[in-house]
N, C-alpha and C positions, 0 to 999 in steps of 0.2 A: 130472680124475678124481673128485674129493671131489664129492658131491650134497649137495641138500637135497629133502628129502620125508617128509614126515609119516611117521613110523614108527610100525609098526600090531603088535597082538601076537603074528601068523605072524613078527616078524623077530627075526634071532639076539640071542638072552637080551644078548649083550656090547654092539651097538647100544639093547638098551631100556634099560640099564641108563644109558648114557651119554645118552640123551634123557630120561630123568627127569632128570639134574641140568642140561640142554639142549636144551631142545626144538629149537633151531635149529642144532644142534650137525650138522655134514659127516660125510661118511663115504668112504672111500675103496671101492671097488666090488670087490664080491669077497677080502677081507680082516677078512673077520668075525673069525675065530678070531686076527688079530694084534693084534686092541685087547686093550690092557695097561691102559686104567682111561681118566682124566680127568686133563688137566693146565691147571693155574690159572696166570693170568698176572696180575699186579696192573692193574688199569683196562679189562680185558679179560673176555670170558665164558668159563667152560671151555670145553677141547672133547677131542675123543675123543684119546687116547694111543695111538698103536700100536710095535709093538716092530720097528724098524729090522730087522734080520737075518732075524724071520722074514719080514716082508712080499718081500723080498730072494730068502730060499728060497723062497717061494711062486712068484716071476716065475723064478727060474732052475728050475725043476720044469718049465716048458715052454717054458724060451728059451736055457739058458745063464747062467752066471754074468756076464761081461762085458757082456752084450746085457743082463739084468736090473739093471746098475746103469745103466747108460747109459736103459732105458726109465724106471724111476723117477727119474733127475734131472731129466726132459725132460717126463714124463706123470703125475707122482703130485708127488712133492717142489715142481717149478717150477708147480704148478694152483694158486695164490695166490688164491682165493676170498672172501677177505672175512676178518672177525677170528674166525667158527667155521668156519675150516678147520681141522683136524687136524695134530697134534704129528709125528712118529718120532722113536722115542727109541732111544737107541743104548745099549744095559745093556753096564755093566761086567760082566766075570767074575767 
């Protein structure tokens, strides 16, 4: 699910922000609104941060809860793209 594609100034403000510090930086498709920022790894490039739980209610909004963890282990989490693939971060309360 993560792409790569030149991102242009029609795309949501949370992807440009994450392509100025990465221009090669993935994105997951249709989860604009759940990048949470940029997460660094030592010896690696940033890449985009998204926030676990919402990406979760995004897919259960048209699948179900059980069916939406089961597609993102299988379709988003398991898409292993390269070293700018994208984080999910799991926020404490």
């Amino acid at each position: 699910m993560p792409r790569r594609k030149k991102v242009t100034e029609e795309e949501h403000p949370n992807r440009l922000k994450v392509a100025e510090i990465n221009e090669q930086a993935l994105f997951a498709d249709g989860f604009d609104d759940c990048i949470i920022g940029v997460a660094e790894r030592y010896g690696m490039p940033p890449v985009a941060a998204y926030d676990y739980d919402k990406v979760i209610a995004t897919l259960a909004s048209d699948m179900g809860e059980d069916q939406a963890h089961e597609f993102f282990d299988f379709n988003i989490i398991g898409a292993w793209m390269g070293e700018h693939t994208p984080v999910f971060v799991r926020r404490f309360e």
